[in-house]
C-alpha positions as CSV (number, residue, x, y, z in Angstrom):
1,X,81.8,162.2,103.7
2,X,82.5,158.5,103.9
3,X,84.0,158.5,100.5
4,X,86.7,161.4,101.6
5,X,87.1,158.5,104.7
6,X,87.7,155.8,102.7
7,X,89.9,157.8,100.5
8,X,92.0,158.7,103.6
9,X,92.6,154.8,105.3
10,X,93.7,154.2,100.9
11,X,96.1,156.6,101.6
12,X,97.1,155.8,104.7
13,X,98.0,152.4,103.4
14,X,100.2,154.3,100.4
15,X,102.1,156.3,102.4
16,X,103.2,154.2,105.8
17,X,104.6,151.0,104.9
18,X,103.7,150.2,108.9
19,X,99.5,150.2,108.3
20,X,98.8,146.7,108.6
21,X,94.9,146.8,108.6
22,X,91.8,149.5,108.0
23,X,90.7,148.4,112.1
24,X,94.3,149.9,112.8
25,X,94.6,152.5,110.6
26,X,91.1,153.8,111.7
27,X,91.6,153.6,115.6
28,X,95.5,154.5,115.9
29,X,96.6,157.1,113.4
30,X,96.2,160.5,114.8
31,X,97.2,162.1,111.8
32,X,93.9,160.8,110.2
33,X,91.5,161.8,112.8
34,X,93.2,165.1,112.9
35,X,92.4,165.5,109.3
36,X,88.5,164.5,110.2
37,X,88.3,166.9,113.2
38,X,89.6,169.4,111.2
39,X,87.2,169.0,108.0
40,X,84.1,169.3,110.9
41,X,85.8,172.5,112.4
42,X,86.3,173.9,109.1
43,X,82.6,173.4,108.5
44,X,81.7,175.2,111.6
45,X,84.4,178.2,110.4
46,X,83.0,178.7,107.0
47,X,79.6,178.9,108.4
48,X,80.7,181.8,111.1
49,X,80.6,179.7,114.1
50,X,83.9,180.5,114.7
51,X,84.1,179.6,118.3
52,X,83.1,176.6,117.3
53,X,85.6,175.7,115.1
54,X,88.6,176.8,117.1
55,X,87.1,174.9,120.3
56,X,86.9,171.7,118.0
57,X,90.9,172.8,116.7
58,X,91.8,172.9,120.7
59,X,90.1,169.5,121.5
60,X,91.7,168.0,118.5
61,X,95.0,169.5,119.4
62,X,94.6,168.0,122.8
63,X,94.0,164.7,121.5
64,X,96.3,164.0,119.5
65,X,98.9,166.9,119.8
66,X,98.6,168.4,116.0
67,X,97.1,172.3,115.8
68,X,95.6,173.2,112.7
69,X,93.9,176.3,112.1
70,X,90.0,175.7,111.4
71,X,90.5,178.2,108.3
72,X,93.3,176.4,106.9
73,X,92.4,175.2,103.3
74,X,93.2,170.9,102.7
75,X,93.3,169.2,100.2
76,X,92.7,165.8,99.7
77,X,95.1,162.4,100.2
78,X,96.5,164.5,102.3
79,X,98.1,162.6,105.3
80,X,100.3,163.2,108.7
81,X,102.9,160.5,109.6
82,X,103.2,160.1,113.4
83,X,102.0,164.3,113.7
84,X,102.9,164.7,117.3
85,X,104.1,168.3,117.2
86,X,102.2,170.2,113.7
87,X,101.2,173.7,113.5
88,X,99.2,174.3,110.4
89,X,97.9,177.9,110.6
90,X,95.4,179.8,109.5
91,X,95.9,180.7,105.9
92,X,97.4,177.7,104.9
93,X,96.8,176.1,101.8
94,X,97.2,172.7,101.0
95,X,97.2,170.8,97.9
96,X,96.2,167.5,96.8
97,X,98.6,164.1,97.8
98,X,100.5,166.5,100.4
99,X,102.5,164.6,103.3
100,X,104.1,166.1,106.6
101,X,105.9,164.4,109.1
102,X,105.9,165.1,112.6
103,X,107.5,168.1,114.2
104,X,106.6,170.9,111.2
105,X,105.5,174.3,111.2
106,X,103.5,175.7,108.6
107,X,103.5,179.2,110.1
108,X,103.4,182.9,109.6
109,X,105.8,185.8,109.8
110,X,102.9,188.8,110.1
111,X,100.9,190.5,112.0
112,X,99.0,191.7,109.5
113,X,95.2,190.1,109.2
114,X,95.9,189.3,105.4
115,X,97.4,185.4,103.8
116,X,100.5,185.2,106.0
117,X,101.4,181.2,105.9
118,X,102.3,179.1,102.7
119,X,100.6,177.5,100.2
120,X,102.2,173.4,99.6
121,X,101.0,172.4,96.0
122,X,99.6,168.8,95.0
123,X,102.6,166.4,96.1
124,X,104.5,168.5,97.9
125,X,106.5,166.3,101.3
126,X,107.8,168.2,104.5
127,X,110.4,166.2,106.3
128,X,110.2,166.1,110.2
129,X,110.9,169.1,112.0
130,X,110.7,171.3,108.8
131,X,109.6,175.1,109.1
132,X,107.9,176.8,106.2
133,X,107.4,180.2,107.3
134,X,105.4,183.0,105.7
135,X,103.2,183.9,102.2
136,X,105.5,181.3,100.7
137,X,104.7,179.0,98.0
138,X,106.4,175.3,97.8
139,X,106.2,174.4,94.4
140,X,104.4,170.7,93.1
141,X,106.3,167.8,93.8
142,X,109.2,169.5,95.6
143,X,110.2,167.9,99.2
144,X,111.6,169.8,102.3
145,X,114.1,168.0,104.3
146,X,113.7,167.6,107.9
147,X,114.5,170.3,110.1
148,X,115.4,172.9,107.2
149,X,113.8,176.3,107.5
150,X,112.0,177.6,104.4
151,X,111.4,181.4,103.9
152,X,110.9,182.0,100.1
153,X,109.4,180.2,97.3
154,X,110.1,177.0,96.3
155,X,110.4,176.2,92.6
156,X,108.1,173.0,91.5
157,X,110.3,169.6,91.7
158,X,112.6,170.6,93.6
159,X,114.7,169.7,96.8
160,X,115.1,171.8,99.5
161,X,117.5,171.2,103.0
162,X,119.2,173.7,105.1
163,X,119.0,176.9,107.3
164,X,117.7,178.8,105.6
165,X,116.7,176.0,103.2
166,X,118.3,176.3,99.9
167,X,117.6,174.6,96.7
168,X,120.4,172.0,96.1
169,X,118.5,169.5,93.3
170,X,115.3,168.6,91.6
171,X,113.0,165.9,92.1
172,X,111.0,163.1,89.4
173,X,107.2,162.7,90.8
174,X,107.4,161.9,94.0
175,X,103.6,160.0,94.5
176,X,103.7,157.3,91.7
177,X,100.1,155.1,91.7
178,X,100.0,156.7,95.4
179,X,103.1,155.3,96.9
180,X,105.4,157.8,98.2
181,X,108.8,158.0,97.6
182,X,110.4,157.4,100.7
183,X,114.1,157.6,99.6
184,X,114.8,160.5,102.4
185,X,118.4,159.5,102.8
186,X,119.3,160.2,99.3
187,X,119.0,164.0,100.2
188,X,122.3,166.2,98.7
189,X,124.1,167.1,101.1
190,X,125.7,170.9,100.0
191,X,128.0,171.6,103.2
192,X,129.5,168.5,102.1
193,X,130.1,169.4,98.5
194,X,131.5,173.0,99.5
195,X,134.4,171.5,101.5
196,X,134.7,168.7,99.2
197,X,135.6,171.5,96.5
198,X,137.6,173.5,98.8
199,X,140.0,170.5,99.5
200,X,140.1,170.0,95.5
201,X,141.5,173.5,95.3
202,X,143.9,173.3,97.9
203,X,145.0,170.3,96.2
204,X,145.5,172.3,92.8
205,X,147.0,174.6,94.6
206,X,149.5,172.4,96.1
207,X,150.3,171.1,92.9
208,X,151.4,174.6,91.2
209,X,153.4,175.3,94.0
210,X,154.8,171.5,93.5
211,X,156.0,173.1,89.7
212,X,158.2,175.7,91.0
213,X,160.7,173.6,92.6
214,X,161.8,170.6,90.2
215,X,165.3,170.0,91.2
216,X,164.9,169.5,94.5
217,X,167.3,167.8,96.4
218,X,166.8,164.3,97.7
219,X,166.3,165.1,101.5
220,X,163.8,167.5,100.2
221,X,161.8,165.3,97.8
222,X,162.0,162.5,100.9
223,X,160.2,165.6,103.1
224,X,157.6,166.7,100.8
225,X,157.2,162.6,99.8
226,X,156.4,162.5,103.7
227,X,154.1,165.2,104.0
228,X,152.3,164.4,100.4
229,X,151.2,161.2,102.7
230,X,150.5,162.6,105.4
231,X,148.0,165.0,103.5
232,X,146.9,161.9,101.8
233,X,146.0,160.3,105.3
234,X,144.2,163.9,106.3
235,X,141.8,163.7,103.2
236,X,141.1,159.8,103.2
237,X,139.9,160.5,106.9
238,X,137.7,164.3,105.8
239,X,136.7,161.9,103.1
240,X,135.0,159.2,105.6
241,X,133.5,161.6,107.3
242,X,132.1,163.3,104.5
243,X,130.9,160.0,103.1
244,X,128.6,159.6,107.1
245,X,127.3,163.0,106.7
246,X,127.6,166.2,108.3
């Protein structure tokens, strides 16, 4: 037991650049004594005191606003940033080296009594306010952009954003030595990318029409030199906003 502890402040310190000693890390991160109330309620579960372990769940819940399921399955390193907000349900599983930010739902999408939430393999990071919904599996190593809504399988190193999330890339190891990777801004944006290649064909477009009228008089080539800028200006401004994001 107080190996699995001291293998949780380790990664603590790994994962949130912000832990500045074990007395702090111990006494202020809710994540981590989330993670120890669960392991105690989990206990209680697998041992058929299930009133038990749910009452423990509530209390923990209570204390430090993150629900998970007593008969969710964790793995270890596993580790909740901030956590105000988690749902974990019951037939969760959860690899090794997992991360989730605050604000995510690992839920389910039956009413059936039968595995109805996903399983995250080793490595796997949810971005804040994610929802991964149903008898889904997130492949190793992928990452789930924050507040994207996952409902089928995720392939393993791979990037996933969007409503419903989509795959739009793939990812190198994302827990090198420990350390997370947390380069969350360099996430693809594919909304972007769609309009991006939209405006490229209008261009093309514009320039086949451009062909069918090559003697054009001088007032006309002064016009259409006029509105070639003033398209010009158009896609300079789509292209700063692009360039912040949508």
């Amino acid at each position: 037991m107080f190996r699995a502890i001291r293998e949780d402040i380790r990664t603590a310190f790994d994962r949130d650049p912000a832990a500045r000693s074990t007395w702090e890390v111990v006494t202020c991160y809710p994540g981590l004594h989330a993670i120890w109330m669960h392991r105690l309620a989990n206990l209680f579960w697998r041992s058929g005191l299930r009133w038990i372990g749910r009452f423990i769940s509530h209390i923990t819940r209570w204390l430090t606003g993150i629900e998970i399921h007593p008969g969710a399955t964790i793995g270890r390193r596993f580790f909740i940033d901030h956590g105000m907000g988690i749902v974990i349900g019951e037939t969760t599983e959860i690899g090794d080296d997992v991360t989730l930010y605050h604000g995510v739902t690992l839920g389910g999408t039956t009413w059936q009594q039968e595995k109805r939430h996903p399983t995250l393999e080793h490595g796997v990071i949810i971005g804040a306010g994610a929802k991964v919904l149903g008898a889904i599996t997130v492949g190793e190593q992928s990452r789930v952009g924050a507040n994207s809504v996952v409902l089928r399988d995720v392939p393993a190193h791979s990037t996933v954003i969007g409503i419903p999330g989509m795959v739009v890339g793939t990812t190198e190891s994302l827990i090198e030595d420990g350390k997370i990777n947390l380069d969350h801004h360099l996430m693809p944006n594919p909304v972007a990318e769609a309009i991006k290649h939209v405006l490229q064909l209008v261009d093309d477009v514009n320039a086949r029409v451009d062909t069918f009228h090559p003697d054009a008089s001088s007032k006309e080539s002064k016009a259409e030199t006029k509105l070639s800028e003033e398209m010009k200006r158009e896609h300079e401004k789509i292209d700063r906003f692009l360039g912040g994001g949508i």
